[in-house]
N, C-alpha and C positions, 0 to 999 in steps of 0.2 A: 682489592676492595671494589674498584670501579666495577670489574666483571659482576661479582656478585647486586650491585646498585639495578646496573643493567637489567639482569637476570630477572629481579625482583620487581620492578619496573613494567617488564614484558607481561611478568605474571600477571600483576596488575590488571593491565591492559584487557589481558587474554580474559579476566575473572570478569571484568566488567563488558566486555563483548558477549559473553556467555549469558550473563543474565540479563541482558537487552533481546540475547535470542530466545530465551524463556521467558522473559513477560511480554515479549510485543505480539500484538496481534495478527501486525503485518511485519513483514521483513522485505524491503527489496532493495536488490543490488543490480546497481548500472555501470556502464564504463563512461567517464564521464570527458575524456581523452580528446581535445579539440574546443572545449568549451573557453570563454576567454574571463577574465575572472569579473567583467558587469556580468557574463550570462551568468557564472553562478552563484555570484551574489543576489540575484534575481531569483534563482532556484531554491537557496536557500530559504529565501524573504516567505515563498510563497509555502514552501513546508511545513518555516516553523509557526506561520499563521496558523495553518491548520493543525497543530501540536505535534508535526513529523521531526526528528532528530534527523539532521545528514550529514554524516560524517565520511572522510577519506580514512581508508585504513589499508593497512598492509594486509597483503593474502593469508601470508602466514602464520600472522596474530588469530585471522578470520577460523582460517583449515582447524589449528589448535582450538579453539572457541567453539567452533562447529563441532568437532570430536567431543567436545566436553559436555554439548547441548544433546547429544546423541543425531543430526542434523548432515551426517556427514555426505549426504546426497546431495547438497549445497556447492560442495566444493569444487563440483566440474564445472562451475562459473565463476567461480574463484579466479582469473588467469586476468595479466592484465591489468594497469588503474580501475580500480575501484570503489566506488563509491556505495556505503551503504545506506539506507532509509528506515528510521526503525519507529511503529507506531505505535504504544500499548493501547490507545479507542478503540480506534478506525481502524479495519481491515482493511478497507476501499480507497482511502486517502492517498497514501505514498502510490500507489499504482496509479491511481488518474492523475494525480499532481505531477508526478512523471512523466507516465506518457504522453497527456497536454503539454509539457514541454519538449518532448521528443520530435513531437509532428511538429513545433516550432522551429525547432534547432536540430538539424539533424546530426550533430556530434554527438548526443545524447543518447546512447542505446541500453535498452531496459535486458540484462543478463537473464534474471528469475528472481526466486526468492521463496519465505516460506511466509504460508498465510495458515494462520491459526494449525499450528503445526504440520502440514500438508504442505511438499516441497511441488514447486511451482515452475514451471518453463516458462521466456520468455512469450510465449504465444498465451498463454495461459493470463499471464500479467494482463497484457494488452487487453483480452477477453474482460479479467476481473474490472479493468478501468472502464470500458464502455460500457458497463453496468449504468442503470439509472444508479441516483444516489439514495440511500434508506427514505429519504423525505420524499422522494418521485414514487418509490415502491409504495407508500406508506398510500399517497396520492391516488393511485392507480386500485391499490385494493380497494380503498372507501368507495372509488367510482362504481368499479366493479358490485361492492356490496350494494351502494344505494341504486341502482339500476332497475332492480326488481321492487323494491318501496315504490319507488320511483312512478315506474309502471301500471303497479297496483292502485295509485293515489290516482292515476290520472282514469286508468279505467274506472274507479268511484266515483270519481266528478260525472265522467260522462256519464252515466247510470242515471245520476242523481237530476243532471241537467235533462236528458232524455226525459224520464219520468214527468217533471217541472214542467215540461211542453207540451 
């Protein structure tokens, strides 16, 4: 009976890893191997502020999970303590929360992961994290759009002022 608890258990496990890998938006996995438990309690602190899930998990549970999610390109960073990061918002989140802490601590190394189902290299992660954030982009386009208003308004003044004189 224990075997089968076990077994059942696993299943579990593996069922709810699966579908954290199909609704999250972001997915990334680090080795988190060196860290002392204030840093990742800190790591933690700062994830789940931002609504990321970070859990340690066996590879194994992971590889079987990934197979289920169809994701199995994943698994050649499977090796190793593992820590996963799982976001269903934010794409951008678990990457820059990450790697902000990576360049703090360097025990901390970013493996890859999958963002909006597109499997990801660690170089790729890092790239996704030095992203501005949606509220910077958002920033930057309005600039961008009012530039030309902008423009136009001032050259009307001047027209108008010219004329006046």
């Amino acid at each position: 009976m224990a075997n089968a608890k076990i077994i059942q258990g696993k299943q579990q496990a593996v069922d709810e890893i699966t579908s954290k890998l199909r609704e999250s938006a972001a997915t990334v996995v680090a080795d988190y191997r060196g860290l002392n438990v204030a840093q990742v309690t800190e790591l933690r602190k700062q994830l789940r502020e931002a609504g990321v899930e970070f859990q340690v998990l066996k590879n194994s549970l992971v590889r079987r999970a990934t197979a289920n999610a169809e994701l199995t390109q994943l698994d050649d960073v499977l090796t190793g303590p593992t820590a996963v990061a799982f976001s269903k918002d934010d794409a951008v989140a678990p990457a820059k929360i990450l790697n902000d802490f990576a360049k703090k601590n360097d025990a901390l190394k970013l493996k890859g992961g999958v963002v909006e189902g597109a499997i990801y290299n660690a170089d790729q992660i890092k790239a996704l994290a030095e992203l501005p954030s949606r509220e910077g982009l958002l920033s930057m386009l309005l600039s961008v759009l009012q530039a030309p208003m902008r423009n136009f308004a001032l050259a009307v003044k001047a027209v108008a002022e010219q004329k006046e004189a």
